[in-house]
Structures are given as structure tokens and as C-alpha cells.
N, C-alpha and C positions, 0 to 999 in steps of 0.2 A: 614492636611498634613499627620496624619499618613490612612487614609481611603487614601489616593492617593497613597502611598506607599504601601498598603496592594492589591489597585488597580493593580498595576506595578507591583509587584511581582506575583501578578493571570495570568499577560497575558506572564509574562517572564517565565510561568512554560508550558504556551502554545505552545511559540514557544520550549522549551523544549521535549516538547511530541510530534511536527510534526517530529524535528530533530532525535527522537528516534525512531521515526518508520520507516523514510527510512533511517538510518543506519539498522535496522533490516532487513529489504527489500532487504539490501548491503550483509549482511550475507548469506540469506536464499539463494541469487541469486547463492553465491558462491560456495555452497554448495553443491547444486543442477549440478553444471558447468560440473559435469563429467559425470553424468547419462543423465543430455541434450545431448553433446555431442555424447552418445551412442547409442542415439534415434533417431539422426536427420536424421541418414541415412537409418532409416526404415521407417521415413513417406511419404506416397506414393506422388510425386508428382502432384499438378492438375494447373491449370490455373491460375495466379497473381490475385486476388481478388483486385479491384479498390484502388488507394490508399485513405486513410481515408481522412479524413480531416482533417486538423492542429489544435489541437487544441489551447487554449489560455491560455499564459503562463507571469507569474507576471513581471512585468516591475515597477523598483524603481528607486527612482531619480537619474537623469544621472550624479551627482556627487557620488552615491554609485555604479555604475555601471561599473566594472571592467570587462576585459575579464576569469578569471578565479575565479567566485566567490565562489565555493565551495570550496578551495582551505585553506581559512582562515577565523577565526572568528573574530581574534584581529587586523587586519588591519581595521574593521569597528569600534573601537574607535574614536570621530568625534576632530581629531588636532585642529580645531578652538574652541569646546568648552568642551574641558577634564574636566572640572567640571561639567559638567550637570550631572541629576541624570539622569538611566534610567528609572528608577521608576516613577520620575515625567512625562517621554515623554509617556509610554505605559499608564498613565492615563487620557492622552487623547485625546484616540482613544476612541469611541461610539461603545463599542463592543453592547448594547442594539439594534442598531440602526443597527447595523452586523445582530445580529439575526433575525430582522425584517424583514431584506432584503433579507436573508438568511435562511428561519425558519422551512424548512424541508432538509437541508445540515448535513449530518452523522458526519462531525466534532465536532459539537453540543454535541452528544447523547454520542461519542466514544472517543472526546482527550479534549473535553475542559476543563480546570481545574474544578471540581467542589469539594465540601463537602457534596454531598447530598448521603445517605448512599446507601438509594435505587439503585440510580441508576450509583455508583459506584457497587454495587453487579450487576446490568445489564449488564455491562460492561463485566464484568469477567464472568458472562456465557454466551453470546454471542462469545469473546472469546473462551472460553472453544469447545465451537460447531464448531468456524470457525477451532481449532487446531483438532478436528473429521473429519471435515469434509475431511483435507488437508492428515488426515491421509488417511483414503481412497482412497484419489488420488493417495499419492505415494508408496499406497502397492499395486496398482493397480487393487481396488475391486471396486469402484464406478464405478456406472454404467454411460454413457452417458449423460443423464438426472441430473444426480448429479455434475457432471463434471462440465455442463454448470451452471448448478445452484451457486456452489461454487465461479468460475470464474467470472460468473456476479453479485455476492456479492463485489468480490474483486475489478471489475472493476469500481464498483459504489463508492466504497469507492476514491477511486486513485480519483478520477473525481471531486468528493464532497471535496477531500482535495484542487484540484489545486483550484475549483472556488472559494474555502475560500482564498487562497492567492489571488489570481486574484483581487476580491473584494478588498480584504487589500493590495493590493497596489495600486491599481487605487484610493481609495478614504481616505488611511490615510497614505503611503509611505513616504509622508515628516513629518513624523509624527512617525513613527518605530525607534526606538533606531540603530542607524547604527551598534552598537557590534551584534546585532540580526541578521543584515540582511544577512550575508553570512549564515547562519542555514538557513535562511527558504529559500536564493535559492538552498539549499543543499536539501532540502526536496520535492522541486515541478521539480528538477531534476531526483530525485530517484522516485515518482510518475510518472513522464513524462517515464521513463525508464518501468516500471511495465506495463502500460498499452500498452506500444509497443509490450512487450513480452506477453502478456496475449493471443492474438489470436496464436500461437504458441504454448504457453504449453499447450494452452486447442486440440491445435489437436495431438500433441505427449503424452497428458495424453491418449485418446481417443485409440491411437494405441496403446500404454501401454496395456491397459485393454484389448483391442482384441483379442492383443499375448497371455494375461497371460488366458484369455479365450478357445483361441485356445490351451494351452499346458491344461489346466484344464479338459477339454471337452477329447483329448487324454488318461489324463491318468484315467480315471472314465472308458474310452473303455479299455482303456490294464487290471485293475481292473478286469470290469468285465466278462473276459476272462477268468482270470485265478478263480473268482470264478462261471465259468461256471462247472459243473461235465459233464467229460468222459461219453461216450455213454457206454450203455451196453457192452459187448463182446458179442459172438454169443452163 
């Protein structure tokens, strides 16, 4: 009992760390709302680029399936068995049998709960690089090349998050503590949300960097103007 407990508390700190990253995601968006806004009307317009493809998004039992599910976490208390633990329900789920199926998915290496020291230190310098990298982006000094790079870090992560929900509810959703389940559609909504905007901020970072290019490259010419010296006199 208490290894099942210790079980259920590991995977309840999971759905814990999807819920904080796209609340974070909520922030950063918002953040950002003004300087989007300032951009949009300088990116050059070109041709509607085909619509993506839809992608796939978690679907859980259609008695936990509400039309506003991000909305509440405590309405997913299950009224027919208020005594359950949730403890007991997140232990058994085959998260093993997740990784198996799952075994090169970023949620792994990036939010799963662990204690291994190493690569909680991994973490936190990968980390460390993606908040470099971002910086860059929005002082507007990465280059093109970096741009894309950053973005399709980010877009891989968002991707590797939803297929881990995806997975986890197609194959243990009757199985998920219902108090959980408004969090983790709160999280593969904020994902779904990120990767929509991601082909966008990566062309307004793009124009960013050109303009601050274009006034860079100006004032190195007005510079070296004035430290050009006066011709002779006669």
C-alpha cells in the first residue's frame, strides 16, 4: 500500500508539472500581447500557406467530458466514489509500459517526476539555454537560423507533450483520477494553443531581427561618417 501511494503521488506531481507549464505558456503569451500586437502590422504579407493538419488531441471518458474543461479542477471529484483514493487510481496506470510505447518523447527527459540528480541538473541546463536562447529572440539579435532552431525546439516539445496525453488517455483515461483531469485538459489546450502561434512568432521574430538589422547597419554608416576626417583645404 504505501509503494502504491508513493506510486500515485509520483504521477500526481506529473500532472502537476504539465499544469505548470502551460500555465506558464499563459503568462509568457500575455506578456508578449503588446509587442505582438506592434509587429503584426509590419510582417509583409504573402500567400495563406495550406492549412496544417489537425492535429490529435486527448479525449477522456465521456462522463468526465464537460464542454468547459479548463475551467475547473474540483468539479472532477468523482460524486459516485468520494472515498477513493487518488493515490490508489494513478497506481495503476503502467507508466513503464507508457515509456515503452513512448521511449524517445521529451516529456520523459523534461517533466516527469524524477530523483535522479543527474538529470534533474539536465534539466535545469537545458533550461538555462532555452531562456538564452529566447533571450535572443526577443532582443532581436538571433539570427534566422537560430530562430528556427529555438522554435522547432519548442515545437517539438508542445508535440511530445500532447502525444503523451494522447497516449494517456486513449489507453488509461478510465483510469486517471477525475480531480486531475481538468489540469491535463488545461495543459494539452495551452500546447494546442502554442503550436498554432509558433509559425507566426517565428516570422514576426524574423522581421524583428531585420528591422533591428536594418537600423544597426544605418547607424555604423551615420558613425562612420562622422568619424570620416574633412578633406584638406586648399
Amino acid at each position: 500500500m504505501r509503494g502504491s501511494s508513493r506510486l500515485g503521488a509520483f504521477a500526481a506531481v506529473a500532472v502537476v508539472a504539465l499544469l505548470a507549464v502551460a500555465l506558464l505558456l499563459r503568462r509568457v503569451n500575455a506578456d508578449r500581447a503588446r509587442q505582438r500586437a506592434a509587429v503584426v502590422a509590419t510582417v509583409p504579407t504573402a500567400a495563406s500557406p495550406a492549412a496544417p493538419q489537425a492535429r490529435r488531441t486527448p479525449v477522456w471518458q465521456p462522463d468526465a467530458n464537460d464542454n468547459e474543461p479548463s475551467q475547473d479542477l474540483a468539479y472532477k471529484a468523482d460524486p459516485l466514489s468520494p472515498m477513493t483514493d487518488p493515490a490508489e487510481e494513478w497506481a495503476r496506470i503502467d507508466f513503464s509500459e507508457m515509456r515503452r510505447a513512448l521511449p524517445d518523447n521529451l516529456y520523459w527527459k523534461m517533466a516527469f517526476p524524477t530523483k535522479d540528480q543527474e538529470l534533474i541538473d539536465e534539466r535545469a541546463r537545458i533550461r538555462e539555454q532555452w531562456n538564452a536562447e529566447y533571450g535572443k529572440v526577443i532582443s532581436n539579435t538571433a539570427s534566422d537560423e537560430e530562430i528556427d532552431a529555438f522554435y522547432d525546439e519548442q515545437q517539438r516539445i508542445s508535440e511530445d507533450y500532447l502525444e503523451w496525453l494522447v497516449y494517456l488517455a486513449e489507453h488509461y483515461g478510465n483510469l486517471v483520477p477525475r480531480s486531475a483531469i481538468g489540469g491535463l485538459k488545461l495543459a494539452a489546450e495551452m500546447h494546442l494553443a502554442r503550436l498554432e502561434e509558433i509559425p507566426r512568432k517565428m516570422a514576426e521574430a524574423k522581421e524583428r531581427h531585420a528591422a533591428h538589422e536594418r537600423e544597426r547597419r544605418a547607424w555604423l554608416e551615420q558613425q562612420q561618417q562622422f568619424a570620416t576626417p574633412a578633406p584638406p583645404g586648399p
